[in-house]
C-alpha positions in Angstrom: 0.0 0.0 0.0 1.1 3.7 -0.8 0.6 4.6 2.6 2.6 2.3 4.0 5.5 2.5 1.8 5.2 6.5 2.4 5.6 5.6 5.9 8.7 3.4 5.7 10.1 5.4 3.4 10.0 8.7 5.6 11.2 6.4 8.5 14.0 5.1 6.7 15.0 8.6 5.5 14.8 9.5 9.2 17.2 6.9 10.1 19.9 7.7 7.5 20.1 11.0 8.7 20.4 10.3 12.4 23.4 7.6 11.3 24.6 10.0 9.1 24.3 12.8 11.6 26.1 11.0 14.2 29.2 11.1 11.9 28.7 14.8 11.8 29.1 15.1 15.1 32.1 12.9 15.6 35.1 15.0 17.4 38.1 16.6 15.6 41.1 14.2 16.2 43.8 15.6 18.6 46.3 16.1 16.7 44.0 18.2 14.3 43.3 20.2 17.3 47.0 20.5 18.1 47.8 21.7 14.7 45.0 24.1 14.4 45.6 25.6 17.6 49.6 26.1 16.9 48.6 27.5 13.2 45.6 29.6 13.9 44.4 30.1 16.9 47.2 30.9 19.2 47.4 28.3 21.6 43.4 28.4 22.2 42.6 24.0 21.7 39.0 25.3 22.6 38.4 27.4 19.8 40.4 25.2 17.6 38.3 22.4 18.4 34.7 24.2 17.9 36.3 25.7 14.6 37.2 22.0 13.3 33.6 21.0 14.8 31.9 23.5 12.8 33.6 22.6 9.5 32.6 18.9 9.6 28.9 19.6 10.2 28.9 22.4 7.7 30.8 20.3 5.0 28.5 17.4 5.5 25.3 19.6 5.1 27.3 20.3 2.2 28.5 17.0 0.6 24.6 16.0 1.5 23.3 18.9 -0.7 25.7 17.9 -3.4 26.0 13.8 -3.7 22.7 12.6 -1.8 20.2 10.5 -3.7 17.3 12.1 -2.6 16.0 15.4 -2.7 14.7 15.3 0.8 18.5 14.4 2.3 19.7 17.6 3.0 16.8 18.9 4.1 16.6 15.9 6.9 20.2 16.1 7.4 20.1 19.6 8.5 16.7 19.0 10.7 18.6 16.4 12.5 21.7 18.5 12.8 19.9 21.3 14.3 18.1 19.0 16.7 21.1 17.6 17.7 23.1 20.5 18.2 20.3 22.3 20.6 20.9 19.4 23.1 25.0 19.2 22.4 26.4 19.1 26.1 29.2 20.9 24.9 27.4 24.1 25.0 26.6 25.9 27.8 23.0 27.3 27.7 23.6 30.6 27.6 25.8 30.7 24.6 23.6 28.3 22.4 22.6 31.4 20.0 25.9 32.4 20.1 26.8 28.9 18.8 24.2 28.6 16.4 25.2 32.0 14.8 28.8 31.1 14.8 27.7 28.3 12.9 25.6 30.0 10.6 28.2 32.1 9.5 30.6 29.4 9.2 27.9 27.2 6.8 27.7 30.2 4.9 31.0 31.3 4.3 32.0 27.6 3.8 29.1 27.5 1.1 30.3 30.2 -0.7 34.0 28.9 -1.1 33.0 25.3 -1.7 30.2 26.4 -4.8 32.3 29.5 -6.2 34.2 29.6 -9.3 37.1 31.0 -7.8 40.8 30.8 -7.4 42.2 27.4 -6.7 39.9 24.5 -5.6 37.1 24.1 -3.7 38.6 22.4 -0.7 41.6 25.5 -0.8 38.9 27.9 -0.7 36.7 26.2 2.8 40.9 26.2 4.2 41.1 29.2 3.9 38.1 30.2 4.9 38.6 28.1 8.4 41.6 29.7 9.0 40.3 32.9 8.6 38.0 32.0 11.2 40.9 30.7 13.2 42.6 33.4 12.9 45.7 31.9 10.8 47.2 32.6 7.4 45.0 32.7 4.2 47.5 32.5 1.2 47.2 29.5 -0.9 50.5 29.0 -0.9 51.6 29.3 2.8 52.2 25.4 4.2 49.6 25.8 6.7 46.6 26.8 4.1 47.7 23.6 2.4 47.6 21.6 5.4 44.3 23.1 5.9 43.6 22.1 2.3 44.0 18.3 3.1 42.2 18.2 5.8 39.2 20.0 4.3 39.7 16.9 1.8 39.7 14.2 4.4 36.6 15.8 6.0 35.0 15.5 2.2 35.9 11.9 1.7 34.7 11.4 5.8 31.5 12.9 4.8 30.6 11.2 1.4 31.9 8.0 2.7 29.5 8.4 5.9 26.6 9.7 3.4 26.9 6.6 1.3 27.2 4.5 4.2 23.7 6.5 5.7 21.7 6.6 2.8 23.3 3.8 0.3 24.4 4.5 -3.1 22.9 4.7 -6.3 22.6 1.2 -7.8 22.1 1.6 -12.1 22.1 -1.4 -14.8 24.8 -0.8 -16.6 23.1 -0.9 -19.9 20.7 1.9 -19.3 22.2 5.8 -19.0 20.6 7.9 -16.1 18.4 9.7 -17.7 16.6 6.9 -19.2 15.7 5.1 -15.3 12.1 5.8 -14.4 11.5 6.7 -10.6 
């Protein structure tokens, strides 16, 4: 029945993005925060790690936008995000729309460099936007923009791989071209 499959469908959909959400939401490895904080923050491992926790969840909102099957993805993705991030522990009450701004601005900013047309690549352009952020050097060239670089990168391939294993991936014959595969 239509209703049913509606229903398993939407709970299924729900599911995925709690999975995929709890990915999101994994913390920035140490030595990430080490290198962050010597290269951008001075010293501050705090605001080194909410800077590296803001970039994963924005980048996966992203990679969701961009790579997932189903229209309705992001748009779960990002309801679950913001569900979870109103409880996260890690945030003391009185600064959670303080922490949700931050965050906006960060999504934004990050959405900008990932989807321009700019100078060097996408994943240069989101470095050097979180070192901005940071507070750390923003020339393409300098070694810690392109250590920033491939860590944007692994955060990509983190969040695709995490949004694949979520939500599953597309599965075509190999005889019959995209466009032709009838919903």
């Amino acid at each position: 029945m239509r209703l049913f499959r509606s229903f398993r469908d939407d709970r299924a959909l729900q599911r995925g993005s709690a999975s995929y959400v709890a990915a999101l939401l994994a913390e920035p490895a140490p030595e990430e925060v080490v290198w962050l904080s010597a290269s951008g923050t001075r010293g501050d491992a705090d605001h080194a790690t909410w800077e590296l926790r803001y970039l994963r969840r924005a980048l996966g909102i992203l990679v969701a936008q961009r790579d997932a099957l189903d229209d309705r993805t992001p748009s779960e993705v990002l309801r679950t995000l913001s569900a979870r991030m109103e409880r996260d522990p890690n945030v003391d009450e009185e600064l959670r729309e303080l922490a949700e701004r931050q965050f906006d601005a960060r999504l934004s900013a990050y959405r900008d460099a990932f989807t321009s047309r700019g100078h060097g690549t996408p994943a240069t352009r989101v470095a050097q936007n979180l070192l901005a952020f940071a507070g750390g050097p923003i020339r393409a060239d300098d070694p810690v923009v392109v250590r920033g670089t491939a860590l944007v990168g692994e955060y990509l391939t983190s969040a695709s791989d995490a949004l694949r294993a979520s939500f599953g991936t597309a599965e075509l014959p190999e005889d019959v071209p995209p466009s032709k595969v009838a919903r």
